[in-house]
C-alpha positions as CSV (number, residue, x, y, z in Angstrom):
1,X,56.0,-14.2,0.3
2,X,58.0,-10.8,1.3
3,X,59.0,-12.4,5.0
4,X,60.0,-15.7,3.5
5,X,62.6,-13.6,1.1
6,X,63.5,-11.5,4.4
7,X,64.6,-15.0,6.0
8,X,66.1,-16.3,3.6
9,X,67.8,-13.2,2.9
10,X,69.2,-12.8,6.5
11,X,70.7,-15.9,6.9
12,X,72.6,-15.6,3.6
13,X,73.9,-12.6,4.7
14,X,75.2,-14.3,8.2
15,X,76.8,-17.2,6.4
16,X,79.2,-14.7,3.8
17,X,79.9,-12.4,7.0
18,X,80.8,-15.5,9.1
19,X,83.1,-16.5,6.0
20,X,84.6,-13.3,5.3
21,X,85.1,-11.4,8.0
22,X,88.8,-11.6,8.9
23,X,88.5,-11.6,12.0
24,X,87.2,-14.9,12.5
25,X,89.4,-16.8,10.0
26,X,91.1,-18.6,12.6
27,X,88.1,-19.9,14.1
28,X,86.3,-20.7,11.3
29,X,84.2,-24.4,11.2
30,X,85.4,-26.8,8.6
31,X,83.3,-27.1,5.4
32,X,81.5,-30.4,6.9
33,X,80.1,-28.1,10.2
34,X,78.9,-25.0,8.1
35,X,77.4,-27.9,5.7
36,X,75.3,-28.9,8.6
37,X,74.9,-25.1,10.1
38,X,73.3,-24.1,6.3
39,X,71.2,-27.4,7.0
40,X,69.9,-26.6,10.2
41,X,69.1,-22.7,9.0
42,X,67.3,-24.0,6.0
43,X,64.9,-26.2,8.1
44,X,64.2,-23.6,10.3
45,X,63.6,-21.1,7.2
46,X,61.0,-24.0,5.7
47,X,59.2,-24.0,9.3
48,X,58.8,-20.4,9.6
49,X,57.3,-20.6,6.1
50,X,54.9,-23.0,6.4
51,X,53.6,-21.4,9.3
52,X,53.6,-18.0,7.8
53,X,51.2,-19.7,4.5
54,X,48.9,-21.0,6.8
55,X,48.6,-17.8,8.6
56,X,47.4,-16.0,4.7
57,X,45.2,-19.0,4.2
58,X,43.0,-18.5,7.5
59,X,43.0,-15.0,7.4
60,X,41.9,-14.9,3.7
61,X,39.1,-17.8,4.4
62,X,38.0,-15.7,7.4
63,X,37.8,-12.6,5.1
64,X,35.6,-14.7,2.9
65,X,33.5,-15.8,6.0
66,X,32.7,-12.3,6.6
67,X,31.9,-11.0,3.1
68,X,29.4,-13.8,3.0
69,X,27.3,-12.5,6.0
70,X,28.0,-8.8,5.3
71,X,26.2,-9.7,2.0
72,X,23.6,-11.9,2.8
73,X,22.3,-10.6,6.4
74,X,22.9,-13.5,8.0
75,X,24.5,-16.8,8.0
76,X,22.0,-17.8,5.3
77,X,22.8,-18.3,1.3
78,X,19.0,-16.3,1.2
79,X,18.4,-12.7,1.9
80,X,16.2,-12.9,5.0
81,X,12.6,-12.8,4.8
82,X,12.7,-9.1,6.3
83,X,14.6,-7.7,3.7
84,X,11.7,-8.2,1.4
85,X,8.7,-7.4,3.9
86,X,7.7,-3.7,4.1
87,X,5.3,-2.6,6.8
88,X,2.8,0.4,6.4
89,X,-0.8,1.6,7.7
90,X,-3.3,4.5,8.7
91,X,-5.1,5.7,11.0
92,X,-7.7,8.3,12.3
93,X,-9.8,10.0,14.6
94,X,-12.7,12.0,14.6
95,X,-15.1,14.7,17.0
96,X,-18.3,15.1,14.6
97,X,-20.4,18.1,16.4
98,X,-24.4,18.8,16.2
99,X,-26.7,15.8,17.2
100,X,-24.0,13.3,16.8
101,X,-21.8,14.9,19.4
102,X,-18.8,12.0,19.0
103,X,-15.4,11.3,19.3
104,X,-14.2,8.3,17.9
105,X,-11.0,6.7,16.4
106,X,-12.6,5.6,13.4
107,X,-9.9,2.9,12.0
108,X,-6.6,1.8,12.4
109,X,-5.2,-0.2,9.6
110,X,-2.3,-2.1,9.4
111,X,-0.4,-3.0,6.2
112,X,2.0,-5.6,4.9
113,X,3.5,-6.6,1.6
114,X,6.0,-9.3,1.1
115,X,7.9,-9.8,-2.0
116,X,8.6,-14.0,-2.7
117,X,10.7,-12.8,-5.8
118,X,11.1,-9.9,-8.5
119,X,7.7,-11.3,-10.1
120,X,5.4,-12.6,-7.1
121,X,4.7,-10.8,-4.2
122,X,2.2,-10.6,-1.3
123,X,-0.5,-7.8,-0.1
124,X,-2.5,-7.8,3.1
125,X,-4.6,-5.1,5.4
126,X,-6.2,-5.6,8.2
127,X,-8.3,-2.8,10.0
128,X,-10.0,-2.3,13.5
129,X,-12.9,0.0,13.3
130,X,-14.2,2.2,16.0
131,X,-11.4,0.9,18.3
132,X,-13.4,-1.9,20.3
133,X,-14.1,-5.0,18.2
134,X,-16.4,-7.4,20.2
135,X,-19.6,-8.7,21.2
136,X,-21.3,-5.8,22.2
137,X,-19.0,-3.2,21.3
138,X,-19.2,-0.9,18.0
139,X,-16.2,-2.1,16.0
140,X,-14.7,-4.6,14.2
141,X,-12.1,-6.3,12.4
142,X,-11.8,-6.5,8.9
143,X,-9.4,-8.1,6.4
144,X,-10.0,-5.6,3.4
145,X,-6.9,-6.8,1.4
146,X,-5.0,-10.5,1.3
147,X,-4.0,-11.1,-2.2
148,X,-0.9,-12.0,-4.2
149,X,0.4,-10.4,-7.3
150,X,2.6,-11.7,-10.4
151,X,4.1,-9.9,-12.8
152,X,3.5,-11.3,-16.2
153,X,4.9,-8.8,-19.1
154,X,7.2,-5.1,-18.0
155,X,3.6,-3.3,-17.4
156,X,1.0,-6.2,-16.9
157,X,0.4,-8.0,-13.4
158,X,-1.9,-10.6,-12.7
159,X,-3.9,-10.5,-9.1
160,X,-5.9,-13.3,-7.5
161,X,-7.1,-12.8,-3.6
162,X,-9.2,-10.3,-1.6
163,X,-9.0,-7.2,-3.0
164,X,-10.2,-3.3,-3.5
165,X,-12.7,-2.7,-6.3
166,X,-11.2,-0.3,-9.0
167,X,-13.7,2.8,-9.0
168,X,-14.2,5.9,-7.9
169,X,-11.5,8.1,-6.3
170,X,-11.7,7.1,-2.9
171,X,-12.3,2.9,-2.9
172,X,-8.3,2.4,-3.5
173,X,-6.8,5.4,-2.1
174,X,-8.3,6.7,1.4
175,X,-5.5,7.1,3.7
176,X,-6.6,10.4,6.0
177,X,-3.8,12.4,4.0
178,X,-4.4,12.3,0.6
179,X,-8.0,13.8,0.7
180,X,-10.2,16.6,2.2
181,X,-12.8,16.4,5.0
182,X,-12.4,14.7,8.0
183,X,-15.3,11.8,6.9
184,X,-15.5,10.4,3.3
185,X,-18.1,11.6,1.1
186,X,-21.6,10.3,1.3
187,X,-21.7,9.7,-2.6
188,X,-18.8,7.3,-2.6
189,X,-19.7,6.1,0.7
190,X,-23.7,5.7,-0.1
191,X,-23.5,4.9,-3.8
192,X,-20.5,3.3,-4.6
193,X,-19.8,2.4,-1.6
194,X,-16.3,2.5,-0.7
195,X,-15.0,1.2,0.8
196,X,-15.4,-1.7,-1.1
197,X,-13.6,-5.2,-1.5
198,X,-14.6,-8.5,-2.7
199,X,-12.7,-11.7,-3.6
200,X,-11.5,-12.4,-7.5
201,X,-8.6,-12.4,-10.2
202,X,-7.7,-9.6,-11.7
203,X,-5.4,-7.9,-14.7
204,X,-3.9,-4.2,-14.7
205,X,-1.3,-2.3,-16.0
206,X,-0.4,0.1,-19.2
207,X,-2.0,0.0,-22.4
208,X,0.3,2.7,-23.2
209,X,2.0,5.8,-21.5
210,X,-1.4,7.7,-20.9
211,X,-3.7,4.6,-20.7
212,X,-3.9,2.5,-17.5
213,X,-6.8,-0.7,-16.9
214,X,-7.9,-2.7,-14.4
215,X,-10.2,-5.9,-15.3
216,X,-11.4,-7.9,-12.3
217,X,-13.6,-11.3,-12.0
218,X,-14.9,-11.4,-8.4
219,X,-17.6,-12.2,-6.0
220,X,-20.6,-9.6,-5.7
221,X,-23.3,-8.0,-3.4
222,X,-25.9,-9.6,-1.6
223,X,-28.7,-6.9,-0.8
224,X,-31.2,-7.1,1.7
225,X,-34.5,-7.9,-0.3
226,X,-37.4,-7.0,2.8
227,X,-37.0,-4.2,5.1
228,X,-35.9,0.0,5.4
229,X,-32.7,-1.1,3.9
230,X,-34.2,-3.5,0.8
231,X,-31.7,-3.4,-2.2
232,X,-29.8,-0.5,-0.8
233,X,-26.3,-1.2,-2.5
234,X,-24.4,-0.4,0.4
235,X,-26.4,-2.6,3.0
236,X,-25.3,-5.7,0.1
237,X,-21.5,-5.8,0.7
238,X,-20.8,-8.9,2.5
239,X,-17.0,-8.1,2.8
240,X,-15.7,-11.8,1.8
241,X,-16.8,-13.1,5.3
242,X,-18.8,-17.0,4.2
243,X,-20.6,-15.0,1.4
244,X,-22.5,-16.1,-1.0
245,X,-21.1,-17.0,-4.2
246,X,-24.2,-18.0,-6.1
247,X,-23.4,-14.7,-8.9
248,X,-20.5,-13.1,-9.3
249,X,-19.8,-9.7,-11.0
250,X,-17.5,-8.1,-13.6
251,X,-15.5,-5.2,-13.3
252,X,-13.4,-2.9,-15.7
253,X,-11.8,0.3,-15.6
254,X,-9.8,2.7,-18.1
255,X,-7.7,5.6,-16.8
256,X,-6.1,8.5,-18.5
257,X,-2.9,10.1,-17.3
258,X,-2.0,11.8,-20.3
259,X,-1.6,15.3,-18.9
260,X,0.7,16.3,-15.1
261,X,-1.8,16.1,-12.4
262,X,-4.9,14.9,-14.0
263,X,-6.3,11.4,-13.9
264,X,-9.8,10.9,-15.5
265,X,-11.5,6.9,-14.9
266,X,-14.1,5.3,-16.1
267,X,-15.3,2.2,-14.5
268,X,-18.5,-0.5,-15.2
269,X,-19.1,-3.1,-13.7
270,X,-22.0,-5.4,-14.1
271,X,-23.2,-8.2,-11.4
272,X,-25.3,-11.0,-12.1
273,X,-27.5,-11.1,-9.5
274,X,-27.2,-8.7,-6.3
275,X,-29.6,-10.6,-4.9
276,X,-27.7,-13.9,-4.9
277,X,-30.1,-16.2,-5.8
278,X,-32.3,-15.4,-2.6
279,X,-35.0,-13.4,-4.3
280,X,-36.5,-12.3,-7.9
281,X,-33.3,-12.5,-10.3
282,X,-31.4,-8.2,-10.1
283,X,-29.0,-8.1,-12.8
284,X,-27.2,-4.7,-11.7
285,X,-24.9,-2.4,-13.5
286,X,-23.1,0.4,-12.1
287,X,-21.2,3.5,-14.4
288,X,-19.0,5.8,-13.1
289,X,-16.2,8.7,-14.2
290,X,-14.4,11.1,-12.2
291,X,-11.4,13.6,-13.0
292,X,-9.0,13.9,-10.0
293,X,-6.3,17.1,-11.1
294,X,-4.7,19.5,-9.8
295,X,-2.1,22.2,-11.8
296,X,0.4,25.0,-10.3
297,X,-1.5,28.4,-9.9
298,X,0.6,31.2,-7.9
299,X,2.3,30.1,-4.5
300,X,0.4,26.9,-4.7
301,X,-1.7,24.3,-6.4
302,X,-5.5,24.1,-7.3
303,X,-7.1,21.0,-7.2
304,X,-10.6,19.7,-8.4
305,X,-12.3,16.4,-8.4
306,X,-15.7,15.7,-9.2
307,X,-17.4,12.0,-9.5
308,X,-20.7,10.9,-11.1
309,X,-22.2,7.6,-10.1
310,X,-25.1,5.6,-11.6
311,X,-26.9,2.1,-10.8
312,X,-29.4,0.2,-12.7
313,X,-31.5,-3.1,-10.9
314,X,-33.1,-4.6,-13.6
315,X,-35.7,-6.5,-11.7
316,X,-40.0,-5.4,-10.5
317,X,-38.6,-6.2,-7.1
318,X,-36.2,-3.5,-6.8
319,X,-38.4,-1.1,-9.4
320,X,-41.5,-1.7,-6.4
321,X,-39.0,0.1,-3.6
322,X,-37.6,3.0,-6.3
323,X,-34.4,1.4,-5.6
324,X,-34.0,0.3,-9.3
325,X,-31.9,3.3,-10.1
326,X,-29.4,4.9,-7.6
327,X,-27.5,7.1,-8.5
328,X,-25.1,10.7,-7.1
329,X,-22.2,13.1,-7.9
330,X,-19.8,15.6,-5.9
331,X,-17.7,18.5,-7.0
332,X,-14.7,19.5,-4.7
333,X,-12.5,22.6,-5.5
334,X,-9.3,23.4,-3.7
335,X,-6.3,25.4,-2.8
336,X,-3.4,24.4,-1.5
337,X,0.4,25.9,-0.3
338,X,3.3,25.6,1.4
339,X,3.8,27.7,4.9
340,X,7.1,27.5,6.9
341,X,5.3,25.0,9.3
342,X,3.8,23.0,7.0
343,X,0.9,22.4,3.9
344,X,-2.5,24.4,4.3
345,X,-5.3,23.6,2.5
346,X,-8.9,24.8,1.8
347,X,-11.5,23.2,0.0
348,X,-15.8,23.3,-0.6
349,X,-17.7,20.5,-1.6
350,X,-20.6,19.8,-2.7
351,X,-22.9,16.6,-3.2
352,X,-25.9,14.2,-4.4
353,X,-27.2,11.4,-3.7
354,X,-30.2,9.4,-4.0
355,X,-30.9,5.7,-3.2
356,X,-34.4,5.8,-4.2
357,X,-34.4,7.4,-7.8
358,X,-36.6,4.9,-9.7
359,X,-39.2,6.2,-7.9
360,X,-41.0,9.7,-7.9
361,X,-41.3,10.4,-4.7
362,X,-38.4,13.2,-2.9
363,X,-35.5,10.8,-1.4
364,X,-32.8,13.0,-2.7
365,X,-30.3,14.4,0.0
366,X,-27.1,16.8,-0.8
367,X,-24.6,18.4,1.4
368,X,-22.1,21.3,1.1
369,X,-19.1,20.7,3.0
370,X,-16.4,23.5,3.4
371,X,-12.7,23.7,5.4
372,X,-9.3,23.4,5.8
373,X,-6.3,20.7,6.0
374,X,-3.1,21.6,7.1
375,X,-0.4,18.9,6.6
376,X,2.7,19.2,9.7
377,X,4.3,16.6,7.6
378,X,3.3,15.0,3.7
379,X,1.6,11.6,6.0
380,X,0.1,13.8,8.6
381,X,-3.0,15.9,8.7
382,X,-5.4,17.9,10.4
383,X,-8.6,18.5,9.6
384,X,-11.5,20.8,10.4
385,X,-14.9,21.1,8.1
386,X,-18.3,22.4,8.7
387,X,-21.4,20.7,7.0
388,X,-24.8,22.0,6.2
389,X,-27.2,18.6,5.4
390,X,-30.4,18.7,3.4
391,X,-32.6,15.9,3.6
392,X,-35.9,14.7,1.7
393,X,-39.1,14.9,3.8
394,X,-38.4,12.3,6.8
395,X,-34.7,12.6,6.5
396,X,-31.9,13.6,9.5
397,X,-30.2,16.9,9.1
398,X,-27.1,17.2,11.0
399,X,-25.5,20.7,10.4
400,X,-22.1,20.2,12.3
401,X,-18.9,20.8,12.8
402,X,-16.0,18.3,12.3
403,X,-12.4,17.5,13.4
404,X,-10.0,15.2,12.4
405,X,-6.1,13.7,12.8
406,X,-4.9,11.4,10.4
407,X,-1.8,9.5,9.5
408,X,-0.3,7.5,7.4
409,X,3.4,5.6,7.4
């Protein structure tokens, strides 16, 4: 210790002064009183060095003390549960013009994911539609995602819980931002129909560093079998809420990301029974492919997506309704750029669809959309799209225009 040596040096130095200054040779003690004086200064010197060790010792433990909670957050040996929580969610609102004549906040979602460790972790979403949830009122909440995750091998997870089905374009990913139009397409929507969740185990990952896949074992649809609405796919989602479990479905998907800025899927899926035991047996099997790209062309990027569709009911039931087959597609080019206030975008689309196309009669409806995103920030947008409707003979034609404000975070 440096001020133990300072001590110890000090009071040397005192005793040869005392002993050899000349000055104070007459008065000097005998050798039995500078015996004791040494004595007494060495006691003193041992004191003032104990206290001095136990000084370091507190200061270092303290130092240790606060490393420790620096480190961990917290008092705790754990990092707090916080650290591994991440919060996220979307939302947006809509005026659609011509007969409709609306405004409405069409969802809010909220999202959470927790991670229990490096392997396991947690993901959950829950949504309020049309802003009033209720009796009475034209919302509601949904859960459309609670499931966990486990990692299993450096590109394979396992997945077992409530979850999105893996097809089309806009079932997994349809935050406002990251697509055009202010309301989702009628093919995904009406064929499809996104968005879609059910309650299964799963398998994804990389079957190499173009191939991606998705497998999923999970509970299925349960269409209406009487009525306007009789084994229309999108009246059958039951959106995990007490549904029946009698027949479940199968679904697997292969994507290919083998070139910048284009993903092309295939998904099939095949369900048991759609009718869940409650009518004449429907196996059903849906196909569809898409191509999502986009590519650099002058001061900004040009992007195309396009998505075929296709269901088969196997039953005389469905077959007696034309609802056997159902089937639609959609094209979408677009341009988009940087300005010094932000993203601009224009895009046309067009679409197909048909819920009645075992049948002969005209039930087929399309629509060309056309407009313009402009993006303040990457997770803001707004949007602004004029439609023109064409509808089979007894079918609503809405020509309209529509404006939107989305978010994401």
């Amino acid at each position: 210790m440096h001020m133990n040596r300072i001590i110890k040096t000090g009071a040397l130095g005192l005793s040869f002064a005392l002993l050899s200054g000349p000055a104070f040779a007459d008065d000097l003690p005998s050798r039995e009183e500078m015996w004791q004086m040494i004595q007494a200064q060495q006691a003193q010197i041992n004191e003032l060095t104990s206290k001095l060790e136990d000084t370091d010792e507190k200061v270092e433990a303290t130092g240790e003390v606060v490393e420790e909670i620096a480190s961990n957050g917290g008092g705790s040996s754990e990092p707090g549960w916080w650290q591994r929580t991440s919060l996220g969610g979307y939302g947006e609102l809509h005026y659609n013009g011509g007969d409709k004549d609306e405004v409405d906040f069409h969802r809010f979602v909220l999202f959470i994911a927790h991670e229990f460790t490096d392997n396991v972790r947690m993901f959950a979403e829950l949504e309020l539609e049309h802003a009033l949830a209720g009796e009475g009122q034209p919302g509601e909440v949904e859960l459309e995602q609670a499931f966990l995750e486990f990692d299993i091998a450096e590109f394979h997870s396992l997945t077992a819980g409530v979850q999105l089905i893996p097809v089309g374009i806009l079932n997994e990913t349809h935050e406002p931002p990251t697509f055009y139009g202010v309301e989702r397409n009628e093919v995904e929507k009406n064929i499809i129909p996104t968005t879609w969740w059910e309650a299964g185990i799963g398998a994804h990952g990389q079957l190499s560093n173009e191939f991606g896949y998705n497998v999923m074992y999970h509970s299925g649809l349960q269409v209406p079998t009487t009525g306007a609405n009789a084994f229309k796919i999108r009246n059958g989602r039951q959106k995990v809420a007490e549904a029946r479990a009698a027949d479940g479905a199968v679904t697997g998907r292969i994507q290919w990301t083998g070139m910048p800025g284009v993903e092309v899927g295939v998904t099939a899926q095949h369900q048991f029974d759609v009718t869940q035991g409650t009518a004449e047996e429907t196996p059903a099997t849906l196909l569809e492919a898409h191509i999502d790209a986009s590519m650099a062309v002058g001061p900004g990027k040009l992007g195309f997506r396009a998505l075929a569709a296709f269901w088969d009911l196997d039953s005389n039931a469905a077959a007696a309704v034309g609802r056997d087959e159902q089937s639609g597609w959609y094209v979408e080019p677009s341009y988009r750029f940087a300005t010094d206030i932000g993203d601009l975008g224009f895009f046309v689309q067009y679409a197909e669809w048909d819920n009645n196309a075992g049948d002969n009669t005209d039930s087929k409806f399309s629509q060309t959309r056309f407009g313009a995103n402009f993006w303040p920030t990457p997770d803001t947008v707004l949007k602004a799209d004029y439609q023109i409707d064409s509808a089979p003979t007894g079918g609503t034609e809405d020509n309209r225009v529509n404006l939107g404000v989305g978010f994401q975070f």
